[in-house]
N, C-alpha and C positions, 0 to 999 in steps of 0.2 A: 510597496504594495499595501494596500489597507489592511485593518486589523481581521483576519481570519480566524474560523476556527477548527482546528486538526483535529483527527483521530491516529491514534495509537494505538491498533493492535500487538498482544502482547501474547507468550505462549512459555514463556520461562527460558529461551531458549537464546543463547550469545546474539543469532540473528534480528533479535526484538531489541540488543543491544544496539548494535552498529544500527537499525533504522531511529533509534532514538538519538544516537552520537550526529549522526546526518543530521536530526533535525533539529540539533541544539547549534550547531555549527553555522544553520543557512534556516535560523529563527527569524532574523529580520528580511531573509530577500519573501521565504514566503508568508509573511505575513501574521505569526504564532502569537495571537492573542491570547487564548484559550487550547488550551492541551484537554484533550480527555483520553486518557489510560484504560485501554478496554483490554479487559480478558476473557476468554468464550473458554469455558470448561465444555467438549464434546459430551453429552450426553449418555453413550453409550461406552463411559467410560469409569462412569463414579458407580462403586458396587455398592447396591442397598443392604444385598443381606452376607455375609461372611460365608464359609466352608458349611460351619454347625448350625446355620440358619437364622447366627445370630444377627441384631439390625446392628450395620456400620454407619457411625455418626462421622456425617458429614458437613464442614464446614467452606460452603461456597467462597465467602469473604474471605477467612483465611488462608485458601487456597490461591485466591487474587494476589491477594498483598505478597503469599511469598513467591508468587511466579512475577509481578512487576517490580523486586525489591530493587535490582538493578537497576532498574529503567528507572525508577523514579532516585534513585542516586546521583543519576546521570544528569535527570531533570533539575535536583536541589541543586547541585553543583554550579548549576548555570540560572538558577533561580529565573525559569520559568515556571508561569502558572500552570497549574494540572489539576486536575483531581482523576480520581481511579472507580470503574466501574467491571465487577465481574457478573456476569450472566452462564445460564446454563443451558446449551442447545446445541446447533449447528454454525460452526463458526462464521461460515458467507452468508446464512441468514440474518444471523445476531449483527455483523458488522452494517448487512445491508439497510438493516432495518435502523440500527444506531443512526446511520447516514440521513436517514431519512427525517427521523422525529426529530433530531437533537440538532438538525441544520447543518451538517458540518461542511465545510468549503475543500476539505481535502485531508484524502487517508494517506499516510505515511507508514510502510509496512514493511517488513524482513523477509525475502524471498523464501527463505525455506525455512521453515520449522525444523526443533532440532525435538521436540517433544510430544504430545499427542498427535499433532500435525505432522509428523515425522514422514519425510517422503510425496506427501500431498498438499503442502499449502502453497506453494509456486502451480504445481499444476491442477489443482483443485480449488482452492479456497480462493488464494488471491483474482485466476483466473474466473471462476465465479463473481466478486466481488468486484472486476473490473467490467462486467457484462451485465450488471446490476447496479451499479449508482452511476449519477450524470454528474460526477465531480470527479477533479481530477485525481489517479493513484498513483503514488511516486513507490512503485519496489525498490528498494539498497539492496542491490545483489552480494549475495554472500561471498565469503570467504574459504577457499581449501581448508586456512588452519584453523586449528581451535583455541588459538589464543585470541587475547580480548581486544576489543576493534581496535585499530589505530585511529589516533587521532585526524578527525579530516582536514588538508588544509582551505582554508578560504577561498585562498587565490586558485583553489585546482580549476582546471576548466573542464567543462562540465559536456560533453558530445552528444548532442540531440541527433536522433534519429525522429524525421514531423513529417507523418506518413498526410500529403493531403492529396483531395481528388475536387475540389473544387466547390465542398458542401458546406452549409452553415457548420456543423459540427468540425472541419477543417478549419475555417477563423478563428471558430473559438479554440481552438487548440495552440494556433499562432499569436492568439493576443495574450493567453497565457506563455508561450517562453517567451514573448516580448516583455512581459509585465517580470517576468523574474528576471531576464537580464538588464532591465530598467532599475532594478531593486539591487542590484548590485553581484550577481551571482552570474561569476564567466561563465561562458556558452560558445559553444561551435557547432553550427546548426546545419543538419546535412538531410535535403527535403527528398523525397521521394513518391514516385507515384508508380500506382502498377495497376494498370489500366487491366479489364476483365476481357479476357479472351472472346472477340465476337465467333459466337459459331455460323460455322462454314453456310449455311441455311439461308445467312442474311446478309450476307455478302455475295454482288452479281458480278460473275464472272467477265472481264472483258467481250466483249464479243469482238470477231475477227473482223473487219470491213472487207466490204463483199467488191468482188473485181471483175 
């Protein structure tokens, strides 16, 4: 696959881990030229003023670096390129918007948050952010335990579910796991379609022949 470039959403949380271990393990099927380390501090979570009214100093960048410290552990270990970007907003907005200016070819992301996002970033955030960019989003679904990811192996194969109905957005979906399993990353591809229920209104009932 040609040279691409990823986003890394991050949230402090093991599962920001294991989507970064994924994506050091299967850097060359998709294409990992460029890493960029995003962290979205939720807004309605940093307190400006304390109990006594006094102002609480707030440090954004700081705040990044030690929710990505892991992740980019993970990243030096395997020496790929990254750099790290924290913002302060709405997490599906800030990701959506990253996608858009900065170009990127695909978000790589941890199903559940284990920290601010706690509870909502599989069924809010990431689901937002999948109904919001035209690039593809690969979720690393979590893990029960709370110990630290396991190592992925290479050779696992990899079980596609490739929902198509016969639309341009259906090709393009197929030429992408074509193009990862051309790059070297096993696959077992299991196609489905679920056609939309015609209502009863527009479907004509046989008629009988008349005798």
């Amino acid at each position: 696959m040609t040279a691409r470039k990823l986003l890394l959403p991050v949230d402090g949380s093991i599962n920001g881990d294991r989507a970064a271990q994924y994506l050091v393990h299967y850097a060359g099927a998709l294409g990992a030229n460029e890493i960029i380390i995003l962290h979205v501090q939720p807004a309605d979570t940093v307190a400006v003023h304390a109990a006594d009214g006094s102002e609480v100093k707030f440090d954004l960048h700081d705040v990044g670096m030690k929710a990505s410290r892991r992740v980019r552990d993970i990243l030096d270990a395997a020496r790929l390129p990254y750099r790290s970007d924290s913002e302060l907003g709405d997490p599906a907005d800030i990701i959506a918007h990253t996608v858009e200016t900065e170009r990127v070819d695909e978000v790589v992301m941890g199903s559940r948050g284990l920290g601010q996002w706690e509870g909502l970033f599989l069924g809010s955030v990431a689901y937002k952010v999948i109904h919001r960019v035209a690039v593809p989003v690969t979720v690393v679904s979590a893990s029960g335990s709370a110990a630290p990811a396991p190592a992925a192996r290479p050779g696992t194969v990899h079980r596609v579910l490739l929902a198509v109905d016969g639309s341009k957005h259906a090709f393009r979906a197929a030429d992408y796991i074509c193009q990862l399993h051309k790059s070297g990353m096993p696959m077992e591809v299991e196609l489905v379609n679920a056609p939309a229920p015609v209502p009863a209104g527009y479907v004509r009932r046989p008629s009988r022949p008349r005798v």
